[in-house]
C-alpha positions in Angstrom: -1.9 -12.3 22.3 -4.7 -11.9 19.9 -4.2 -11.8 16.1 -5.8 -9.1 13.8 -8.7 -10.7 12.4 -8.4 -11.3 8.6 -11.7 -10.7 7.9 -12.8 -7.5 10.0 -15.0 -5.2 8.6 -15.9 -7.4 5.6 -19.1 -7.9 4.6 -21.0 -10.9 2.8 -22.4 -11.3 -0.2 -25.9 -9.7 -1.1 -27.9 -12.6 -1.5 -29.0 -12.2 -5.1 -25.3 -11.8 -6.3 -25.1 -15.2 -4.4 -27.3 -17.2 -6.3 -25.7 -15.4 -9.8 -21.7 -16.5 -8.3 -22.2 -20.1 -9.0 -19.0 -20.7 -10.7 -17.3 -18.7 -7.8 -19.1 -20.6 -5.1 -17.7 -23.9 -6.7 -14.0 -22.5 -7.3 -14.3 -21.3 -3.7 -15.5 -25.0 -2.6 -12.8 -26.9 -5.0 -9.6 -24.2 -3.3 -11.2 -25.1 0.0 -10.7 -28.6 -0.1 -6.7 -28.0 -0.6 -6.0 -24.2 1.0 -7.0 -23.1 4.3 -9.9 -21.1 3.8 -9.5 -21.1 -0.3 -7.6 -18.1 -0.8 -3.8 -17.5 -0.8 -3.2 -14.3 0.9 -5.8 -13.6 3.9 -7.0 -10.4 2.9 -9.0 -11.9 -0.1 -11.3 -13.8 2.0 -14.7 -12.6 2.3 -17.6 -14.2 3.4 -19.3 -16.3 2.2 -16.7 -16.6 -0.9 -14.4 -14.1 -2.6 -15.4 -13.5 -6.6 -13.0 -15.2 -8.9 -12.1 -13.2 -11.7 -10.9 -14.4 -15.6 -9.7 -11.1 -17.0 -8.6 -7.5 -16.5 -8.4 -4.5 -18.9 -8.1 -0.5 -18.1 -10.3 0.4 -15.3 -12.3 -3.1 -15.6 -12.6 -6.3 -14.2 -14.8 -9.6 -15.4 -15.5 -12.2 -13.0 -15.8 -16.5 -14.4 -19.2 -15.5 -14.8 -18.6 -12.9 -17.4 -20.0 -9.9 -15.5 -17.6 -6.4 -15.6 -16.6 -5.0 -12.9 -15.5 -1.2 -12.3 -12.1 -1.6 -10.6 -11.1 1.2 -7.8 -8.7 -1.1 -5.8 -6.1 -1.4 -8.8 -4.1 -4.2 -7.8 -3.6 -2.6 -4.1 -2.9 0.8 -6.0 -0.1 -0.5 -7.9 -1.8 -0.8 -11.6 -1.4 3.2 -12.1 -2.1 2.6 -15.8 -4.9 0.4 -16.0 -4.9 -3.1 -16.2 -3.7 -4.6 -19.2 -2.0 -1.6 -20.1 -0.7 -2.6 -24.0 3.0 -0.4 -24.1 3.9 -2.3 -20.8 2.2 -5.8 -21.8 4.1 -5.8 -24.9 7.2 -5.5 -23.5 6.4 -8.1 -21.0 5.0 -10.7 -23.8 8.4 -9.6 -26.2 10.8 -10.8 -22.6 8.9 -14.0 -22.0 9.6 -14.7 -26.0 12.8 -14.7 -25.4 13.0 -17.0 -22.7 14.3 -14.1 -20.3 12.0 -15.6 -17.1 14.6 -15.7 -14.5 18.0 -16.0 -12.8 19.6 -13.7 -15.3 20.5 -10.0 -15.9 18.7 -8.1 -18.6 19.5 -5.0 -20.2 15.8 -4.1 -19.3 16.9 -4.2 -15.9 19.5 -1.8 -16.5 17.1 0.2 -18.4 14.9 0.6 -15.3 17.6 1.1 -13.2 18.6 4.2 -15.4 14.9 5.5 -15.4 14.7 5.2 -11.9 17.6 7.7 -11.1 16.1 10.0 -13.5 12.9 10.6 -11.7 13.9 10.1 -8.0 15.5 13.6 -6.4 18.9 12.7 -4.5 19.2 9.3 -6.1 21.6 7.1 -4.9 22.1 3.1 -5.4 19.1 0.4 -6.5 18.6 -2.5 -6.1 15.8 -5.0 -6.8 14.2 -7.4 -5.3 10.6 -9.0 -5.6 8.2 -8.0 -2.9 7.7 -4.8 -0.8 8.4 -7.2 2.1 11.3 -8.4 0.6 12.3 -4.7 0.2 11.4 -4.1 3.7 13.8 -7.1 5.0 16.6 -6.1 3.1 16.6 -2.3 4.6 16.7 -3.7 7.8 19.5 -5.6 7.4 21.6 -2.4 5.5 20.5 -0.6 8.5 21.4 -3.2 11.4 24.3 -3.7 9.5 25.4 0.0 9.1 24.5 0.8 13.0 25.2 -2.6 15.2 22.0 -1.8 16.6 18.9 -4.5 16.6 15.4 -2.6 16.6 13.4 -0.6 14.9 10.7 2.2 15.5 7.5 2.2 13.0 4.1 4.1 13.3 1.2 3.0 14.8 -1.3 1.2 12.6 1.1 1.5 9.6 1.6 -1.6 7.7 4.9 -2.4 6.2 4.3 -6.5 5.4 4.9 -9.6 7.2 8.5 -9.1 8.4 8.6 -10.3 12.0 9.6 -6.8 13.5 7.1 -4.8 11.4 4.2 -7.0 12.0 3.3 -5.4 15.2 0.7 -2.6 15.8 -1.7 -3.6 12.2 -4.6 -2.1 12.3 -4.7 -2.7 16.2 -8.3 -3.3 18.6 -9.1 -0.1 20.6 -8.1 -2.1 23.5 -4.8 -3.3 22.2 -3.5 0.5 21.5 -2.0 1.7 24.7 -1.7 5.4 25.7 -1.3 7.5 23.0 2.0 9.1 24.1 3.2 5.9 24.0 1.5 3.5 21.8 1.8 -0.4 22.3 3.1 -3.2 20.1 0.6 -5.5 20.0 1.5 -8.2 17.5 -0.4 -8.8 14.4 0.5 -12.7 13.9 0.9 -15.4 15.8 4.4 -17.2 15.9 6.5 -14.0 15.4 9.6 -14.3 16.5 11.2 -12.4 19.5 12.6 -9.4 17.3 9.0 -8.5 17.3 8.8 -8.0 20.6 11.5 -4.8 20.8 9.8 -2.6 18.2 9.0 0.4 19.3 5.4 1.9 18.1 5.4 5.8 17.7 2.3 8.1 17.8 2.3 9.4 14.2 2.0 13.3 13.4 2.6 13.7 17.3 6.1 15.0 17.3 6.7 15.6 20.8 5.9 12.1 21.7 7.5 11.0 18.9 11.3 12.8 19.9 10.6 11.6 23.5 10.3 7.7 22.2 13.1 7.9 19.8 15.6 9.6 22.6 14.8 7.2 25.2 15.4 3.8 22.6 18.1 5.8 20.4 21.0 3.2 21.8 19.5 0.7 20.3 17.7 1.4 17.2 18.9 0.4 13.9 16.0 2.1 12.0 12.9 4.2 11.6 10.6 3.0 9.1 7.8 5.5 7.7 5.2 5.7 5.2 5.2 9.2 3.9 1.3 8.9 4.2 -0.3 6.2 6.4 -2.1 4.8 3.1 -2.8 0.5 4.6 -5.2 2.5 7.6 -6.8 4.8 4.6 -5.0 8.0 3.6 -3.2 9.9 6.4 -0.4 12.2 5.4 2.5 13.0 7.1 2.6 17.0 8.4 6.1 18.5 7.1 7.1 19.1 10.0 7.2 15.6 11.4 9.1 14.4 8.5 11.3 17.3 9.1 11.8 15.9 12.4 12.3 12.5 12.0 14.8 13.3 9.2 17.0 15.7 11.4 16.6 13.4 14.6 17.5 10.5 12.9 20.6 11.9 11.7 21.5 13.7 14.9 21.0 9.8 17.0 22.7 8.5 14.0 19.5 6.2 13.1 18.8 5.1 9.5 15.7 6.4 8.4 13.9 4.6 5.8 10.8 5.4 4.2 8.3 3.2 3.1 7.0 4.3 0.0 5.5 0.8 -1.8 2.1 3.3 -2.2 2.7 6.6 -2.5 6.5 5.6 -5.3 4.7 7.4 -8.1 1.4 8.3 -7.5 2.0 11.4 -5.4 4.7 12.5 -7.7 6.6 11.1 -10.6 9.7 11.4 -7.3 7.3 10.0 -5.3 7.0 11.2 -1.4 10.5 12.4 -1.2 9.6 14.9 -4.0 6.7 16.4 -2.4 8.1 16.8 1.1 11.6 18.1 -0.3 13.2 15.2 2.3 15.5 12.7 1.5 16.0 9.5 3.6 18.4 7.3 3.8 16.9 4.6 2.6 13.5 4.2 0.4 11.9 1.2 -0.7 9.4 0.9 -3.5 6.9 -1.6 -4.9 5.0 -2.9 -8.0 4.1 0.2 -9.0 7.1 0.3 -10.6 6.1 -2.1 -12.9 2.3 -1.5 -13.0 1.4 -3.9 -10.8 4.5 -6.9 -11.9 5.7 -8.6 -9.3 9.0 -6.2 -8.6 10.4 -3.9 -5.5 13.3 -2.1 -4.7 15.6 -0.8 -2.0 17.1 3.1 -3.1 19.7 5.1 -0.9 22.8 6.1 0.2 25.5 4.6 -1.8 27.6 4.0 1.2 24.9 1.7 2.8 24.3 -0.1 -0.7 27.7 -0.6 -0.8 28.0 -3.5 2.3 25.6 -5.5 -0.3 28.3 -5.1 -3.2 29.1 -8.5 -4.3 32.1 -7.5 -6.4 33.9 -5.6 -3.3 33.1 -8.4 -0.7 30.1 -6.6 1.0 29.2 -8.0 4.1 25.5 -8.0 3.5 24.2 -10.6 1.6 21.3 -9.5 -1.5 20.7 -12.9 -3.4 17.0 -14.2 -5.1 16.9 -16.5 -8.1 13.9 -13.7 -9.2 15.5 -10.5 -8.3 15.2 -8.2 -11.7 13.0 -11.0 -12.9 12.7 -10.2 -16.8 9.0 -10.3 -17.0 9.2 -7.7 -13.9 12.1 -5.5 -14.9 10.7 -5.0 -18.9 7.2 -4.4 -17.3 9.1 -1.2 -15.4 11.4 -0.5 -18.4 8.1 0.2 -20.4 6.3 1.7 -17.0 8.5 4.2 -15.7 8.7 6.5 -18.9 4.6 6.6 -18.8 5.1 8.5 -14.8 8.1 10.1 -15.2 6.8 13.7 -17.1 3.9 14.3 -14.2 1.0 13.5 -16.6 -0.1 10.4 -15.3 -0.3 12.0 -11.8 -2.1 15.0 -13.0 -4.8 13.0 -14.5 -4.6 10.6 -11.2 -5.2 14.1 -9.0 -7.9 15.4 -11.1 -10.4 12.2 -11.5 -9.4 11.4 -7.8 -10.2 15.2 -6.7 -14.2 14.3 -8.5 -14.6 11.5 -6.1 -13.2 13.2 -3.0 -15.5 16.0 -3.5 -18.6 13.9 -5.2 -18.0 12.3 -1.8 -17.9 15.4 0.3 -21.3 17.3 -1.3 -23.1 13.4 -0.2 -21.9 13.7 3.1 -23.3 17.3 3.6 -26.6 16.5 1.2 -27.4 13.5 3.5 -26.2 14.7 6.6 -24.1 11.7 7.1 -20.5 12.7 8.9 -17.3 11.7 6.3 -14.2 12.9 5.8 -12.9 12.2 2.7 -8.9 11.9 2.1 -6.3 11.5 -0.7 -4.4 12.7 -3.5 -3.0 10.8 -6.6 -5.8 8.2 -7.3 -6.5 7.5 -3.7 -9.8 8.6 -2.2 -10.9 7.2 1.2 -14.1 8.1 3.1 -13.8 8.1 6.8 -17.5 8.3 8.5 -16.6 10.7 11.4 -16.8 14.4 11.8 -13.1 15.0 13.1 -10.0 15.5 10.6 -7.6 12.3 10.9 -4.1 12.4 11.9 -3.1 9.4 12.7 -4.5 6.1 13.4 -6.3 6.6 16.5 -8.3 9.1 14.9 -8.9 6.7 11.6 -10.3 3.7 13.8 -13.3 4.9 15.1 -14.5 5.9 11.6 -17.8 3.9 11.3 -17.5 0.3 10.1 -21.2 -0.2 9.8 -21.3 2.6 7.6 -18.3 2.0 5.6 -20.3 -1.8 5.2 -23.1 -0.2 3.7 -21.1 1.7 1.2 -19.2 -1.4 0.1 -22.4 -3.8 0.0 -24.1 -0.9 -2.6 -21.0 -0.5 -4.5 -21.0 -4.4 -5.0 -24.4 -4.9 -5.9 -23.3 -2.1 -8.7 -20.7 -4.7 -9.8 -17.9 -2.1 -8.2 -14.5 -2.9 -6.4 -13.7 -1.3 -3.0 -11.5 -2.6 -0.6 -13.8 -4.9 1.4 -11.8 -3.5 4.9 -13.2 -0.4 6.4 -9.4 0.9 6.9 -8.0 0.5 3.4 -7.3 3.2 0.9 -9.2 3.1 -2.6 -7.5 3.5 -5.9 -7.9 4.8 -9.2 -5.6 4.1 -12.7 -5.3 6.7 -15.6 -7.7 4.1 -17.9 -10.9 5.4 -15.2 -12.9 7.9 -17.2 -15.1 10.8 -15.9 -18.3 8.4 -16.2 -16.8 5.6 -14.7 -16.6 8.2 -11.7 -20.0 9.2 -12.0 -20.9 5.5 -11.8 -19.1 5.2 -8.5 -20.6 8.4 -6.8 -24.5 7.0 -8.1 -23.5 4.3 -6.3 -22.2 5.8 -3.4 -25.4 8.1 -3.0 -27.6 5.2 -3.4 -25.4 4.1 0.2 -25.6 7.7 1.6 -29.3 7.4 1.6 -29.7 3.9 3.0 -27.1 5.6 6.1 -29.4 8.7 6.4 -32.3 5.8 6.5 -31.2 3.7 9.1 -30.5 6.9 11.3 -33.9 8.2 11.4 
């Protein structure tokens, strides 16, 4: 077994923002003494250090050193409304005044429970929990529970956290894939447990392939778990009609079908995925964009599978966390939710992430440099190939090098982009039209280095 590399596709440092990134150089060197390789989740390291950063506000970041930073990665997508945003930090700062940190229910939570139903078609039952992972864990046990049936079916290259079944097939080596009619499972940790090892991997957009697989395991499949749009490999929607599919297979091989939506809750639509495609799953789980970026996730669905987690009727399934509905979390989302909920916040998302995708699309044909450029709802990401992608064989041969040079520019331009070739990019509603303009100088400044190095 090989493990996905943390660090592939990152690039280093240019060398005169090294000798500026003092400060950073000795946080990174003080963490490293204690953490193994000075950061806490492996997707911040980046050779030769990550930048530490003091403060956040809108669309901006500042770094120990006191140098602003234009922000397009938005707390994984999650911080819709900017950083800082002051109606949801108040409520936040007016929770932890009153003491209301954790192991306790809150009227805010209550409140965001009530919003929730408002703004999600065919709601069912909530509940919280902290992480999408979390979420993610806890829909697979409704489900197992619900079918007496072990494994699960995911897409390939989809990410859905670090749950020992899901963690298979992440952003997999070209030689790790397997036929494309029947994609492989290659694992994407070491020490996963042997529930890994039964997943089945299906070919997304290919829905053929995809009925084929899902017949053959359907005995003993619990669930199928599916992001909407493939937005951890970039931005790679779903066609109706394999949603359509999946949805009336499911149901006909009496599978659960759950989507992952911890990205696109919100951002597509103030419904989210489900409102877009007109397709209600069984189960949906949702992330910190609830909360604009507070720690906070939740499980949504059927209330017949919530049900076996109903404490007061003796459900089966057991849903305990001293910080579910955390009251930091849940006020943050009480004070979020009604800022998405009239389509506003989207429109503006669509429009200011429409002026990249296409400022993106004119430097590709002005420098002759291939790029497809995908996304809606604040998410833009550049693919350097000529052919449309549909799934993630199509996204991983999208060139790295390439992809490197953009991010390397857009650093020395004091920009965030995801430092991983196959990420997704994200804007909040605090970006302005010139802090779009500053993004595409930047990327035309990479466009011509590309058209450089190819002549």
């Amino acid at each position: 077994m090989r493990a996905r590399a943390a660090g592939r596709g990152q690039t280093a440092l240019p060398g005169d923002q090294e000798k500026r990134l003092s400060t950073s150089q000795s946080l990174y060197e003080r963490a490293s003494r204690h953490v193994p390789g000075g950061v806490h989740s492996n997707t911040r390291f980046q050779a030769p250090h990550p930048v530490y950063f003091h403060r956040a506000e809108g669309a901006y970041l500042w770094d120990v050193e006191g140098d602003r930073y234009l922000d397009c990665t938005m707390g994984n997508a999650s911080v819709m409304l900017g950083h800082a945003c002051p109606d949801v930090d108040a409520a936040v700062a007016d929770a932890v005044s009153r003491g209301l940190t954790t192991g306790v229910e809150t009227e805010a939570a209550v409140t965001a429970v009530e919003l929730l139903s408002g703004m999600i078609p065919d709601f069912g039952r909530v509940r919280f929990a902290n992480t999408g992972t979390e979420a993610l864990m806890h829909a697979l046990r409704i489900a197992r529970h619900h079918t007496g049936r072990e494994r699960v079916a995911k897409a390939e290259g989809a990410y859905h956290g670090w749950f020992d079944p899901l963690w298979v097939s992440n952003w997999p080596a070209p030689d790790q894939v397997g036929p494309a009619d029947r994609p492989a499972a290659p694992p994407s940790s070491a020490g996963l447990s042997r529930s890994a090892q039964g997943t089945v991997v299906l070919p997304f957009n290919d829905a053929a392939a995809t009925e084929r697989l899902l017949r053959e395991h359907a005995s003993d499949l619990a669930a199928v778990v599916v992001e909407p749009v493939l937005i951890d490999i970039g931005y790679i929607p779903a066609t109706g009609e394999y949603l359509r599919l999946l949805r009336d297979l499911t149901a006909e091989l009496g599978i659960v079908l759950i989507f992952d939506e911890l990205l696109t809750g919100f951002r597509l639509a103030p419904g989210g995925a489900r409102q877009v495609y007109g397709i209600t799953p069984d189960l949906t789980t949702y992330g910190k964009a609830i909360s604009n970026g507070y720690p906070l996730a939740a499980v949504e669905g059927r209330a017949d599978l919530l049900a076996a987690t109903d404490p007061s009727s003796g459900g089966p399934v057991g849903w305990v966390g001293t910080y579910n509905g955390h009251g930091s979390a849940v006020a943050a989302a009480a004070a979020t939710l009604p800022l998405l909920a009239d389509g506003s916040a989207q429109a503006r998302l669509d429009r200011l992430g429409g002026l990249v995708r296409d400022g993106f699309a004119e430097l590709s044909r002005a420098y002759g440099i291939p790029a497809v450029v995908a996304g809606a709802g604040g998410h833009f990401q550049p693919y350097f190939l000529s052919e449309p992608v549909t799934g993630y064989r199509t996204a991983m041969v999208s060139d790295a090098a390439r992809y490197a040079i953009l991010h390397r520019v857009a650093r020395e331009h004091r920009i965030l982009l995801p430092a991983k070739p196959l990420l997704h990019a994200a804007l909040s509603t605090a970006h302005t039209e010139a802090d779009v303009a500053v993004l595409l100088k930047a990327a035309e400044e990479a466009f011509a280095e590309m058209r450089r190095r190819t002549t």
